[in-house]
C-alpha positions as MATLAB code, in Angstrom:
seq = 'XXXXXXXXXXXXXXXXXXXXXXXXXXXXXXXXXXXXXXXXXXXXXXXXXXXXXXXXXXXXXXXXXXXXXXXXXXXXXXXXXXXXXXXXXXXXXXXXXXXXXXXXXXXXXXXXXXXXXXXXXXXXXXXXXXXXXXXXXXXXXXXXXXXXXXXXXXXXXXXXXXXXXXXXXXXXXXXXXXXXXXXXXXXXXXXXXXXXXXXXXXXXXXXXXXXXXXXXXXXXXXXXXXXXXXXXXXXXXXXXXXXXXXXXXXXXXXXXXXXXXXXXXXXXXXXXXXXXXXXXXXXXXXXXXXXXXXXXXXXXXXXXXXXXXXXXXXXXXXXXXXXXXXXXXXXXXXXXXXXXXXXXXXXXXXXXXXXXXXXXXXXXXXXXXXXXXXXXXXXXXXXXXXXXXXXXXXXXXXXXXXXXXXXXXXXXXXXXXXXXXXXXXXXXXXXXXXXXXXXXXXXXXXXXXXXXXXXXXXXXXXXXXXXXXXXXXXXXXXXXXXXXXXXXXXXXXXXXXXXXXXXXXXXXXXXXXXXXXXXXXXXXXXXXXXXXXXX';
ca = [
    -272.105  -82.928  121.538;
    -268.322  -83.010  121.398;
    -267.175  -81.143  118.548;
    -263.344  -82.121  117.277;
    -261.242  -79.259  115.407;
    -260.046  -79.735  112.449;
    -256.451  -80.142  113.625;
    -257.136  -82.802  115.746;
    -259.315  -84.431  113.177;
    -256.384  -84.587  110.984;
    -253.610  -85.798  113.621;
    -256.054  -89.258  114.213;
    -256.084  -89.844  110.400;
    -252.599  -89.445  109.863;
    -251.556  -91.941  113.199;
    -253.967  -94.682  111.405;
    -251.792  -93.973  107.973;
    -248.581  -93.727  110.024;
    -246.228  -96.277  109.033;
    -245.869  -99.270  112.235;
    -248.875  -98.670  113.532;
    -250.214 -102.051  112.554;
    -248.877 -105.120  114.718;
    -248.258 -108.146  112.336;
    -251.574 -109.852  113.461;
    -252.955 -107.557  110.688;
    -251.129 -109.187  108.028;
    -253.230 -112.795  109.379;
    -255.040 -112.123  106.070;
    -254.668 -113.145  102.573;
    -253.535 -110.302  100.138;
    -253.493 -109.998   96.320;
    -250.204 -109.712   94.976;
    -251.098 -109.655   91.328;
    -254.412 -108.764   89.756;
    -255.922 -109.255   86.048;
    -255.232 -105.950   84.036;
    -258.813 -104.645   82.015;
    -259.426 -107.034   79.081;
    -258.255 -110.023   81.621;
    -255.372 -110.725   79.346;
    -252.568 -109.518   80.898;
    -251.432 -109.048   84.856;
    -250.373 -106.268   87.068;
    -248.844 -105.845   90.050;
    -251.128 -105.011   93.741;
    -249.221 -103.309   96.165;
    -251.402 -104.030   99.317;
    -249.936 -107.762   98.880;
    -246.109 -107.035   97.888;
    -246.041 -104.650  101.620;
    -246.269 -107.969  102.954;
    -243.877 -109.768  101.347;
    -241.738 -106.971  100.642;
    -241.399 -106.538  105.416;
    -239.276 -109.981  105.021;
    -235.627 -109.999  105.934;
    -234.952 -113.610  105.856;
    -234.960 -115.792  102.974;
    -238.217 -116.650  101.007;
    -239.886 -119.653   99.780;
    -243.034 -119.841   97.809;
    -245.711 -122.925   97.656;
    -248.276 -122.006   94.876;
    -251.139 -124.340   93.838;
    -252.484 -124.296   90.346;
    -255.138 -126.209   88.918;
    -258.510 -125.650   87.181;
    -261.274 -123.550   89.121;
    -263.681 -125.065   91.149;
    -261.106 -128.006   92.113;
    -260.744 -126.648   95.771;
    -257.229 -124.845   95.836;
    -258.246 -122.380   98.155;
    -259.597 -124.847  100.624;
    -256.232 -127.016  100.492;
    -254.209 -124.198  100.928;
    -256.527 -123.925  103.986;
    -255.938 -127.031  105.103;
    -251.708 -127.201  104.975;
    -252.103 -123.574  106.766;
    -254.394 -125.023  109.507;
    -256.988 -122.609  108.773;
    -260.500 -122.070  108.215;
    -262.369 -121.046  105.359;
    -264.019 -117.966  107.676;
    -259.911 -116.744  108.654;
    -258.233 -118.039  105.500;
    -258.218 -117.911  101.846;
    -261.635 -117.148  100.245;
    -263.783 -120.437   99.777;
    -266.561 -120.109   97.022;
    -269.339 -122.213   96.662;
    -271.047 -120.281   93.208;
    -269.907 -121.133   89.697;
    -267.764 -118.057   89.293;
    -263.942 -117.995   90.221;
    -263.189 -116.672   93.867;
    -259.458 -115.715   93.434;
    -258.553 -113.470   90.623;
    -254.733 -113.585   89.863;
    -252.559 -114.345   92.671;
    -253.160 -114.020   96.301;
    -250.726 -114.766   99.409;
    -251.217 -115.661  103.178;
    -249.538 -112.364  104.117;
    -247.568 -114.406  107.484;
    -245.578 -116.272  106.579;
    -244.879 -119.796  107.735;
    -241.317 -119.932  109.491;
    -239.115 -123.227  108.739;
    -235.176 -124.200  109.535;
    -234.115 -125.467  106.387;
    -230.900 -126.574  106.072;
    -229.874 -124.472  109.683;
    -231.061 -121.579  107.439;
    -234.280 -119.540  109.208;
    -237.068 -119.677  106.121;
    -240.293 -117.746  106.043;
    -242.579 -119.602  103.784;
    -245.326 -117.586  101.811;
    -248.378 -119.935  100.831;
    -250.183 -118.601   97.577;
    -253.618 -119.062   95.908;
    -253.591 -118.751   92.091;
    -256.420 -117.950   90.029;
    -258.493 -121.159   88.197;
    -257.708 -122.509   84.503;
    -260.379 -122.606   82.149;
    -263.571 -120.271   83.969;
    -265.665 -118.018   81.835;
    -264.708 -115.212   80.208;
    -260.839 -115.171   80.484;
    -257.938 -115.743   77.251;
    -255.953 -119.195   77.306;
    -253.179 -116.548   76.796;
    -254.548 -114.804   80.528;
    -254.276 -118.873   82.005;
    -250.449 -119.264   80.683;
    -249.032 -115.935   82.060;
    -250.612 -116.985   85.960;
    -249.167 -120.960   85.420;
    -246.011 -119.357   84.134;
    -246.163 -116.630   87.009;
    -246.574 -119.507   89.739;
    -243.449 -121.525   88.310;
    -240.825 -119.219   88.602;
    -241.470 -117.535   91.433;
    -242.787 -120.594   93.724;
    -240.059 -123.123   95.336;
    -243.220 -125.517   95.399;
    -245.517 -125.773   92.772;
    -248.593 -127.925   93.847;
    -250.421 -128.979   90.653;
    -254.284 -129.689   92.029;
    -255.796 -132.081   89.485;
    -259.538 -133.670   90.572;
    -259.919 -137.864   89.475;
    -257.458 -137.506   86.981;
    -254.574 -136.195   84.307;
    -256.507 -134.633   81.357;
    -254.321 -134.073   77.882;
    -254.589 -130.666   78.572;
    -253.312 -130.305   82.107;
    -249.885 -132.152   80.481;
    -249.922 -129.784   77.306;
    -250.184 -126.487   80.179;
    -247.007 -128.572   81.441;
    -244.903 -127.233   78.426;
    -244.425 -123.844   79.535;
    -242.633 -125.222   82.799;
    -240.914 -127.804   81.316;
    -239.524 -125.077   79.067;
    -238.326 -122.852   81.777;
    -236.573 -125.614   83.253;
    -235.419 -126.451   80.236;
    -234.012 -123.010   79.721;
    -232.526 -122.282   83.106;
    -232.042 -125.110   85.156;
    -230.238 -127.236   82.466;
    -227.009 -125.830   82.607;
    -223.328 -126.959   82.838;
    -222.928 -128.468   86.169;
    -220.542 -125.382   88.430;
    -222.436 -122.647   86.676;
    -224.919 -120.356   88.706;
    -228.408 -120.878   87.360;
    -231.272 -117.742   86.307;
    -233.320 -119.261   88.896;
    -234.293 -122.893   90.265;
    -237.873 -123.987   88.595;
    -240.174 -124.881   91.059;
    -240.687 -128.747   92.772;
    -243.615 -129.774   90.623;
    -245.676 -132.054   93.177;
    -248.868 -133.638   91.226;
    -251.619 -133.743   93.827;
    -254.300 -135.947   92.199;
    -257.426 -135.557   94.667;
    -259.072 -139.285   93.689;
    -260.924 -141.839   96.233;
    -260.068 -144.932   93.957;
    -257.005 -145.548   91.891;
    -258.068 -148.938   91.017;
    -254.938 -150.836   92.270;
    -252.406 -148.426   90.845;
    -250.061 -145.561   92.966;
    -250.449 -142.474   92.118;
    -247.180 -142.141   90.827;
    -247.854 -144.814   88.094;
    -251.077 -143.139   87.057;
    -248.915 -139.987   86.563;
    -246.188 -142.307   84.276;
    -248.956 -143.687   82.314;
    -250.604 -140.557   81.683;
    -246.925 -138.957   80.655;
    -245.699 -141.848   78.526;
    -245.469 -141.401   75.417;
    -247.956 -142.168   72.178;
    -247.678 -144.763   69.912;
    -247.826 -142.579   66.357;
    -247.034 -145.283   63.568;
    -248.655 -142.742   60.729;
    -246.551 -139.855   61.619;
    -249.604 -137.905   62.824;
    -248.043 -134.367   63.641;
    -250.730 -133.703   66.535;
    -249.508 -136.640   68.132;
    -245.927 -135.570   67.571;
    -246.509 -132.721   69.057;
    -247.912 -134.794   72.377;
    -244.993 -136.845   72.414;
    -242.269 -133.790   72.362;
    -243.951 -132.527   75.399;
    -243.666 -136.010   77.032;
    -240.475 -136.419   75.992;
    -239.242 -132.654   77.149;
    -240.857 -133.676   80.778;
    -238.287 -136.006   81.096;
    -236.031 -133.739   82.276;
    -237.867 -132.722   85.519;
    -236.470 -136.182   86.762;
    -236.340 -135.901   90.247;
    -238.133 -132.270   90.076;
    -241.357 -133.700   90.355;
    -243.150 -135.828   92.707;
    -246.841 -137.623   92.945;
    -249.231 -137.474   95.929;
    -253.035 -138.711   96.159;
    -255.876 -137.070   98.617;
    -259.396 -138.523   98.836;
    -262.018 -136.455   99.110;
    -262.714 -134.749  102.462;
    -266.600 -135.658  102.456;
    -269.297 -136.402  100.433;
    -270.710 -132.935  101.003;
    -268.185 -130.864   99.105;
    -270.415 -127.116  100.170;
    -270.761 -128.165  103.890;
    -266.570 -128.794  103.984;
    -265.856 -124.925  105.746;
    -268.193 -125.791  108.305;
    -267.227 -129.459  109.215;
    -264.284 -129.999  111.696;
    -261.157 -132.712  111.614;
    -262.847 -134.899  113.556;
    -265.904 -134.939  110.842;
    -263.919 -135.461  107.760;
    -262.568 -139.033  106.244;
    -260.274 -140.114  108.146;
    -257.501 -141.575  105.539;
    -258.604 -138.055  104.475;
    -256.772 -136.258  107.889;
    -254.162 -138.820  107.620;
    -252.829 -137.957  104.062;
    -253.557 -134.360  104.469;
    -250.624 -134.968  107.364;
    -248.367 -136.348  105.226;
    -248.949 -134.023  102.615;
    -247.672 -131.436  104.881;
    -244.713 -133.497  105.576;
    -244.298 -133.803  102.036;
    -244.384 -130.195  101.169;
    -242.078 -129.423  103.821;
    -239.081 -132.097  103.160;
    -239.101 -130.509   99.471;
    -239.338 -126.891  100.045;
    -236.079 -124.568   99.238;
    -235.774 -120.723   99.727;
    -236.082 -119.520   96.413;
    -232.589 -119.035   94.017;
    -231.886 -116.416   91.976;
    -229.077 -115.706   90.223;
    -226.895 -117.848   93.058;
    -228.571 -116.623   96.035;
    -231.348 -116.448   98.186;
    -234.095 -113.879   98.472;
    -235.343 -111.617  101.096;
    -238.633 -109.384  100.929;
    -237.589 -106.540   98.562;
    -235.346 -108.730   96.433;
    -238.333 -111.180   95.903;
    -240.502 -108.503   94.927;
    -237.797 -107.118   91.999;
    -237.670 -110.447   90.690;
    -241.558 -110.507   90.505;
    -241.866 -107.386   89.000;
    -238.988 -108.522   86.829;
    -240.604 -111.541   85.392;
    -244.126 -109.867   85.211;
    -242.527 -107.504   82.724;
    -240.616 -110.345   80.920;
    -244.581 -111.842   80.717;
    -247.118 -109.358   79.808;
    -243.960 -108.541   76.699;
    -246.350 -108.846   73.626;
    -249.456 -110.445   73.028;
    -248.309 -114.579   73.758;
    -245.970 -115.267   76.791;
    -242.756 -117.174   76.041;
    -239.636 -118.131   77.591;
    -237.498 -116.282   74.980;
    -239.009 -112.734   76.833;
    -237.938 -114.368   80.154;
    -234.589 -115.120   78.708;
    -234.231 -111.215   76.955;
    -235.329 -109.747   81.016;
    -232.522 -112.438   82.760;
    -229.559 -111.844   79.880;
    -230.238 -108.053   80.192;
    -227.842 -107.005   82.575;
    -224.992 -109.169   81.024;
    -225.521 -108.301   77.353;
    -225.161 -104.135   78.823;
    -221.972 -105.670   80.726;
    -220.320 -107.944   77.402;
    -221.218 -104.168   75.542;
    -219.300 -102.284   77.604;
    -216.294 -104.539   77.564;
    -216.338 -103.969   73.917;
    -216.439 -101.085   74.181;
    -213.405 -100.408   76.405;
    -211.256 -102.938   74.554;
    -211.985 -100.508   71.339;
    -211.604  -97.166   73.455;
    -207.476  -98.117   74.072;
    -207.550  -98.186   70.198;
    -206.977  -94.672   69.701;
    -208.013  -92.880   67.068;
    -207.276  -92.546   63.877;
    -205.641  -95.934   62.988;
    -205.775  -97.665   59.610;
    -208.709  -99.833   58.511;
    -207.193 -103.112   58.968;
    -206.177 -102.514   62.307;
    -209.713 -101.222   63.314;
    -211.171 -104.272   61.731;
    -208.552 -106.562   64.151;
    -209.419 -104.673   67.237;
    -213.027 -104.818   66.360;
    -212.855 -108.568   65.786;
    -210.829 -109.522   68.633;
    -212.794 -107.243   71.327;
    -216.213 -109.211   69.411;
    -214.785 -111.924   70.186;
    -214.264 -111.338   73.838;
    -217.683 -110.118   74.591;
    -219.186 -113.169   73.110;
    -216.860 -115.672   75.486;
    -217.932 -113.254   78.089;
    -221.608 -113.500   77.324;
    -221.121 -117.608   76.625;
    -219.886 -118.017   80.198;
    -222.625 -116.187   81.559;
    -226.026 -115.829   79.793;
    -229.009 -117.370   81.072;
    -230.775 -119.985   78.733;
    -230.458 -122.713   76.419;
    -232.336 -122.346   73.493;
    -233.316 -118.643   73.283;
    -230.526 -117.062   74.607;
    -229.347 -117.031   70.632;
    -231.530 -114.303   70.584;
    -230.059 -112.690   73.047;
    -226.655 -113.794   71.525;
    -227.919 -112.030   68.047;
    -228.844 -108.987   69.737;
    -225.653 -108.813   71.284;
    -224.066 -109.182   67.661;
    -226.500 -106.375   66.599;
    -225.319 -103.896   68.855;
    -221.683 -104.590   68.527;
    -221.662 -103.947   64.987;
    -223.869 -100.675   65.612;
    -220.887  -99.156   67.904;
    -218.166 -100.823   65.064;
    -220.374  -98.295   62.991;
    -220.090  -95.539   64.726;
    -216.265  -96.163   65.795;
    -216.001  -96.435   62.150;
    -217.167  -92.767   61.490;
    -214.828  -91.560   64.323;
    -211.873  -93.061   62.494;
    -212.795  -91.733   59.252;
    -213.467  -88.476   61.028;
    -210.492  -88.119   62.462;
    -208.054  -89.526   60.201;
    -209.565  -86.410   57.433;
    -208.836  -83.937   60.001;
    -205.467  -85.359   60.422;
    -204.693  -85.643   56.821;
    -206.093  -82.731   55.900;
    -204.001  -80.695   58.598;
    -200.827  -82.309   57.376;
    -202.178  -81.510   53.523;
    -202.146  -78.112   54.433;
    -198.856  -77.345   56.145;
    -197.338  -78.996   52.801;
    -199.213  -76.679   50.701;
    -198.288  -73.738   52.355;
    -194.493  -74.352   52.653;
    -194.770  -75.108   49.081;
    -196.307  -71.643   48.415;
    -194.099  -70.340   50.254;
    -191.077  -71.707   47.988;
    -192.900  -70.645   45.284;
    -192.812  -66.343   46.136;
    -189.175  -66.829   46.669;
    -187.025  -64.172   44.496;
    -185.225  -66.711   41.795;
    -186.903  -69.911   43.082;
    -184.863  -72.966   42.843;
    -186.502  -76.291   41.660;
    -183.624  -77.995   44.171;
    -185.173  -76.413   47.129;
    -188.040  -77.168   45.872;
    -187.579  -80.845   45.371;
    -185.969  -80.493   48.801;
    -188.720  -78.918   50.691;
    -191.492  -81.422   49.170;
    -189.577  -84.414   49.879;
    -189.490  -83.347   53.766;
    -193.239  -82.499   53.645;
    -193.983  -85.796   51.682;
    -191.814  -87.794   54.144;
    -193.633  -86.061   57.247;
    -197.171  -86.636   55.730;
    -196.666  -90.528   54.715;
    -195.770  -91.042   58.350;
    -198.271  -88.987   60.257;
    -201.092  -89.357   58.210;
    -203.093  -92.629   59.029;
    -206.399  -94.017   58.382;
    -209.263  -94.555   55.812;
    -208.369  -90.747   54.190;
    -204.590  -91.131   53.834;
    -205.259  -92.783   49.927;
    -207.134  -89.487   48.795;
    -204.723  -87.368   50.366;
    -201.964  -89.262   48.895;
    -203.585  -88.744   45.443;
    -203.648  -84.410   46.355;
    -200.331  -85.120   47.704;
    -198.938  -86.301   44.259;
    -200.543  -83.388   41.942;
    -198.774  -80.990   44.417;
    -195.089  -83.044   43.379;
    -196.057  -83.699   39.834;
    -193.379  -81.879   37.649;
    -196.019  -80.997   34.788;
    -197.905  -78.971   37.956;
    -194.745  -77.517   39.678;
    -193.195  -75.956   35.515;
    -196.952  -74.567   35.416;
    -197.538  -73.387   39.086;
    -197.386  -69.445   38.727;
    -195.930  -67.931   35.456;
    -197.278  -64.507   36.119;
    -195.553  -64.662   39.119;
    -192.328  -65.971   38.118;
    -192.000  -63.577   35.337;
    -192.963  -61.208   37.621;
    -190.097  -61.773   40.215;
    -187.454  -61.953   37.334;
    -189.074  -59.019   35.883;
    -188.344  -56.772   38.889;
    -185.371  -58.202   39.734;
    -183.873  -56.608   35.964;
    -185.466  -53.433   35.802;
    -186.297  -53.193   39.960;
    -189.858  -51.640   39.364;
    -193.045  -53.662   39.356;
    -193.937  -55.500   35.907;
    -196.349  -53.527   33.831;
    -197.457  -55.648   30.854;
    -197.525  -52.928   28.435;
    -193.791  -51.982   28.918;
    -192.334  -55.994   28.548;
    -190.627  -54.739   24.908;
    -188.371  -51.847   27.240;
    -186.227  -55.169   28.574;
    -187.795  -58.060   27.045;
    -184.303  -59.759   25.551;
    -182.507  -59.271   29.087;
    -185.892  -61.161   31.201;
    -186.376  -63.432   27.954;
    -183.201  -64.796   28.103;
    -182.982  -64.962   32.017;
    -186.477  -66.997   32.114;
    -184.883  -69.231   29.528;
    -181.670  -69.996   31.200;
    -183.906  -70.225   34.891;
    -186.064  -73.257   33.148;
    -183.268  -74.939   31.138;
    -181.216  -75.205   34.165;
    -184.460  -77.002   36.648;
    -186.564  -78.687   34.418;
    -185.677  -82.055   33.957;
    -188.754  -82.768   31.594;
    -188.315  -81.597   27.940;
    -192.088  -81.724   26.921;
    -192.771  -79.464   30.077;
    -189.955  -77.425   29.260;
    -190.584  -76.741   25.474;
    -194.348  -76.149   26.804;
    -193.057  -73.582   29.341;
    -190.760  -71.548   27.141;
    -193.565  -71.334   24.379;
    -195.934  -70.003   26.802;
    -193.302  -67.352   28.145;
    -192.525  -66.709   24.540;
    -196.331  -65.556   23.476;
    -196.514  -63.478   26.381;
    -192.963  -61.367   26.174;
    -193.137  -61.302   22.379;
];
């Protein structure tokens, strides 16, 4: 018995993990590219399927049927593939659903559309309406299929139920949302080319396409029931998938719906081969790579937007087209933000209120034409508008604070330079109220034009006091008399000794105050105060 080492045991693992060592026959095989989370109410992302999707250089186009389970999807997708049930897409016969979430043919199907090389990826969705699974779970995988396919083939057996036109509303609203746009503007993304696929032997003289007109025209509601209302809104919203959607009919294969993987063309209807054909041809004349944003999608890029719009649905408990709106208007509301942004940075801080409020209204108002000639949506992009609102006025805010901020530390700086060139006027030997006068005019002059902003007013107000006469014929008596005090008897003043020279400084603090003060109330004040304390 051969026994392999370790090392060499290793080495053959690692060459069947290395990356290339698969040709592309391996990817013949259907893949899941999204899968039912726990609680089947919400989807997630399988990687095994995106590898294949995500190897594509060239652009991508999607075909996705929907339809309720057990109404042969898998088997059609089959059947446009050219494949069998044993090499295809899983076939089941049981009552249960085959395909959970979303599965894709992982080759691609290679077309020249439009002299443009196109690899086509077909994909299987998941039933509506099997056992144990949310409504909710149903809307995110219909949703899911619309945006991302180019082709969306609804699979309806015998005939258009109520509810298989209500489950329309979703995709009527995304086209709604971002295909209806101003004719020149770059769309979100195209909706998919609804084709209605009714699979009926007898349509009792009528084309398909009128059974589909009947079934979508609108109900008579002369007592204003609101059920019906609501009916007829979702009529009337289809209407603008005009030319977006298109009816096809395909009888039944055989009578012997279980025996269908193991029958060949030459064993099935006929007519049935024949329309099959031309619903290939069908598929094919409609087909488009897949838009986004202006432009076309390779692997990787098609994979983002997935991931982006799987986000955008599993966003709260109920799906809606105003999350799919918030994940597409993203990236512009950050880019209208930052141009308000810089439009308020040139400000330059501190300024007065009303000339914040101007730049903070006209910079507003530039973000919002910014975000109106771009944003993504009809109807909910208000939201997105009112967000954008919300966040302006939370940087106004806080470029608020900044001014106030800084126009304090301004004022306040200025404040204090004043105060101490008036202190220093004030330990002058023999002050003079002229120089005074003089010095605080300067430092009033400087301060009224430097200081700016929501703190000049209080500072104006401290500013005053420090020039009110009644403040400057009060502002240091002990030190005044001291000065004139030593300047008489040239030692330092000594309360106790005042009576030694008290008529000479008297009469010289007299003669100082009735020469400067210019206010007689202030005066009489000041000279009885110096009185009680040299008598």
């Amino acid at each position: 018995m051969r026994v392999f080492s370790p090392l060499v045991v290793l080495s053959i693992f690692v060459s069947f993990l290395a990356p290339g060592c698969f040709s592309i026959d391996n990817y013949r095989q259907a893949f899941p590219i999204i899968e039912p989370a726990p609680g089947h109410t919400k989807l997630q992302l399988a990687r095994e399927g995106l590898e294949a999707i995500e190897r594509i250089t060239t652009p991508i186009a999607a075909v996705a049927v929907i339809g309720p389970y057990r109404s042969g999807k898998s088997f059609l997708l089959n059947q446009l593939l050219s494949l069998s049930c044993y090499e295809g897409f899983g076939v089941g016969h049981l009552r249960d659903t085959k395909t959970k979430g979303i599965w894709v043919w992982g080759t691609p199907v290679e077309l020249d559309i439009d002299g443009v090389k196109t690899s086509v990826f077909y994909l299987d969705t998941e039933g509506f309406e099997s056992v144990g699974k949310s409504n909710v779970y149903d809307d995110r995988i219909f949703a899911l299929a619309t945006v991302m396919s180019s082709v969306l083939l609804y699979n309806l057996p015998e005939t258009i139920r109520e509810a298989d036109i209500s489950r329309l509303s979703f995709a009527v609203e995304l086209a709604e949302e971002f295909y209806g746009r101003v004719k020149g503007q770059d769309v979100a993304f195209e909706p998919a080319k609804l084709l209605w696929l009714i699979q009926r032997d007898f349509l009792q003289g009528k084309s398909v396409q009128q059974m589909v007109d009947e079934s979508l025209r609108r109900v008579p509601n002369a007592n204003g029931d609101r059920n019906i209302d609501q009916v007829n809104q979702i009529r009337d919203s289809l209407a603008i998938m005009g030319d977006n959607s298109t009816a096809f009919s395909l009888p039944q294969p055989h009578l012997q719906r279980t025996k269908l993987c193991d029958l060949n063309d030459d064993e099935l209807d006929p007519l049935y081969v024949k329309k099959r054909e031309e619903l290939k041809a069908v598929v094919s004349s409609i087909i488009r790579p897949k838009i986004v944003q202006g432009k076309s999608l390779n692997g990787k890029e098609f994979v983002s937007f997935l991931e982006q719009i799987l986000e955008a649905l599993n966003k709260g408990e109920i799906p809606s087209t105003g999350s799919l709106v918030e994940v597409f208007n993203k990236g512009i509301l950050e880019r209208c933000l930052k141009l308000y942004n810089v439009r308020m940075g040139n400000l330059g801080l501190p300024t007065s209120e009303e000339s914040l409020q101007q730049a903070h209204e006209g910079s507003k108002e530039a973000a919002m034409v910014a975000f109106d000639e771009q944003h993504f949506g009809r109807h909910h992009a208000k939201k997105s508008a009112e967000k954008l609102i919300e966040e302006i006025e939370k940087v106004y805010k806080n470029f608020v604070m900044a001014n106030e901020y800084q126009s304090s530390k301004l004022c306040e700086g200025l404040y204090t330079r004043c105060e101490e060139k008036m202190d220093q006027l004030q330990v002058l030997r023999l002050p003079s109220m002229a120089k005074f006068n003089a010095g605080f005019l300067l430092c009033n002059q400087s301060f009224e034009r430097e200081c700016v902003g929501p703190s000049k007013s209080n500072y104006e107000m401290r500013m005053m006091k420090m020039g009110n006469p009644t403040w400057r014929h009060s502002w240091n008596f002990n030190s005044l008399l001291a000065m004139l005090w030593e300047e008489e008897t040239r030692v330092p003043l000594d309360i106790t000794s005042l009576q030694q020279s008290e008529r000479r400084a008297k009469i010289r603090v007299k003669r100082f105050m009735a020469e400067q003060c210019g206010h007689q109330i202030s005066l009489l004040l000041s000279l009885a105060r110096l009185s009680d304390v040299v008598a």
